[in-house]
N, C-alpha and C positions, 0 to 999 in steps of 0.2 A: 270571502275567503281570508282567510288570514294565516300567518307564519306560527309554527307547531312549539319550537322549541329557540336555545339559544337566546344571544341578547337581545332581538328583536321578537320574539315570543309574546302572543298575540296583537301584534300590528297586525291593520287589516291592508291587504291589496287590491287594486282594483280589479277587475276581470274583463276582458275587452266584451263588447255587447256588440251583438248582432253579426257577430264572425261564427264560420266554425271550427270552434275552441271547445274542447273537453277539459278543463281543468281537474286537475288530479283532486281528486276531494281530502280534505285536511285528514280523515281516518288513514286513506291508503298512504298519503306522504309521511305519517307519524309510522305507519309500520316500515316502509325503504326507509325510514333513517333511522330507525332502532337495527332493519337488518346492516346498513353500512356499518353506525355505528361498532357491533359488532365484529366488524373485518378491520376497519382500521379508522383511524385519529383526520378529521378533514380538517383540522389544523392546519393552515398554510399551503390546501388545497388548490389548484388551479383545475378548474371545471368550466365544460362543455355544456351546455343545454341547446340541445339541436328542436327543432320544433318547439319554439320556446313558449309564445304563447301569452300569459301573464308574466312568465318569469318566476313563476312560484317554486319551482326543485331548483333552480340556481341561488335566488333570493335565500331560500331557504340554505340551502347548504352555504351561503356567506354568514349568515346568524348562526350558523353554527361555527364556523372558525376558519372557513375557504377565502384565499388570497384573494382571488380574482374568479370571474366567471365570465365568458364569453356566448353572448346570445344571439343565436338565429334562428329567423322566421323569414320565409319568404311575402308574408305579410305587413306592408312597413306601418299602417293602421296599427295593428295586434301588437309591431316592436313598438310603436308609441308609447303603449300602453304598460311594456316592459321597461321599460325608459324612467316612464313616470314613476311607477312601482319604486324601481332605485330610489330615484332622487328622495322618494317618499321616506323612504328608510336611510338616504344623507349615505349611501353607499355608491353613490354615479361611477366616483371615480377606479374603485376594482372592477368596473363591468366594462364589457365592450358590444357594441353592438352590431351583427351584420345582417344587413339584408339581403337573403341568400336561400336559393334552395339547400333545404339540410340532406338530402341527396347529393345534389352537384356539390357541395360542400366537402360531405365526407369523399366522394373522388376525386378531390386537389388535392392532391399531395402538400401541405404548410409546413411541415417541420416542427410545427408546434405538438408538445405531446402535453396531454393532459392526464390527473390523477383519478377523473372523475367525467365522465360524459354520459349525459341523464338525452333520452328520446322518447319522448310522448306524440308517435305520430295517431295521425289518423289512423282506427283498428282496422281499416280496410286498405290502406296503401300495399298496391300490388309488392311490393319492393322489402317490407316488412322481414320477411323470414331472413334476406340476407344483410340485416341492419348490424348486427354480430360482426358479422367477418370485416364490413366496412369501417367500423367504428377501431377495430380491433390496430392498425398504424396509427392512430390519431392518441392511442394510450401510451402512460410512462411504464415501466417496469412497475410490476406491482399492480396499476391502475385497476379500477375497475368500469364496467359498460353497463349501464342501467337501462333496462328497456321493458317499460308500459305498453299490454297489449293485452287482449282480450283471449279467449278460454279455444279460441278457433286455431289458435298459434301453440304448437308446443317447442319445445326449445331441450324437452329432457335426455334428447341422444347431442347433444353441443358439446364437442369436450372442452370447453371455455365455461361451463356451464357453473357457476358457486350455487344459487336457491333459487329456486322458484316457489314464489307465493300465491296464494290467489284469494282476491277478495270481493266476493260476488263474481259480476263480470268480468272484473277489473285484473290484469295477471301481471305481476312485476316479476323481471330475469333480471339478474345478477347475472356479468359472467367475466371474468377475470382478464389479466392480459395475455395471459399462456404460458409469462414469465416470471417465475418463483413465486407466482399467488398462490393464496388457499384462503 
């Protein structure tokens, strides 16, 4: 696997083995950030990747121009490995790392608001449909809620809803903060 675009543009990352990890494959992550890119500038971004994984949609969107990213996995193996990733690309220090269910996550109230919160759960997590509405206090004005899920989920009556794309299996939602996005 390696980074699509931006100043780290094909650096390769590792990908943690023998977990289970679905890594976004570099086709579908090239089209979510041509659709971001469109909506707006991750310039000085501060972004979420909940179910994080490799760390590849956070990594990524720091090569492209995101302040900071904050990663959870309740895997601390798999955050290893997101960990490593950084350091790899000499980015450590805009990351932060927790070890945490991204569920019980998104239901702590932090205060912290992000421009940008990417979820790659597993396509069968009971919990999946109302990932939307949970992520939705955890955004800035503007922000948007990026959420990886397969063809079984639809999301097209969401009135937070911006695109939905779908690539193969593989189905990416956009969907806004409800406050003066489009």
């Amino acid at each position: 696997m390696r980074i699509i675009g931006g100043q780290f543009k094909r650096r390769t990352l590792q990908v943690p083995k023998g977990h289970d990890v679905r890594p976004t494959t570099d086709r579908v992550r090239e089209a979510l950030f041509n659709l971001l890119h469109a909506r707006r500038s991750l310039t000085g971004a501060r972004v979420l990747d909940l179910f994080a994984g490799s760390g590849a949609l956070g990594l990524e969107a720091i090569s492209r121009g995101a302040a900071s990213v904050t990663f959870v996995d309740a895997d601390p193996r798999v955050l290893r490995v997101a960990r490593a990733n950084a350091t790899s690309l000499g980015v450590e220090r805009a990351c932060s790392f927790l070890r945490a269910d991204a569920l019980a996550h998104l239901h702590r109230p932090s205060g912290a608001r992000y421009d940008l919160v990417f979820a790659d759960p597993p396509y069968d997590l009971a919990a999946l449909p109302a990932l939307p509405a949970l992520a939705q206090p955890h955004l800035a004005d503007e922000g948007f809620f990026v959420l990886e899920h397969d063809t079984r989920h639809d999301f097209a009556e969401h009135p937070d809803l911006v695109v939905t794309r779908a690539y193969g299996r593989t189905v990416i939602s956009i969907f806004d903060s409800g406050v003066g996005s489009s």
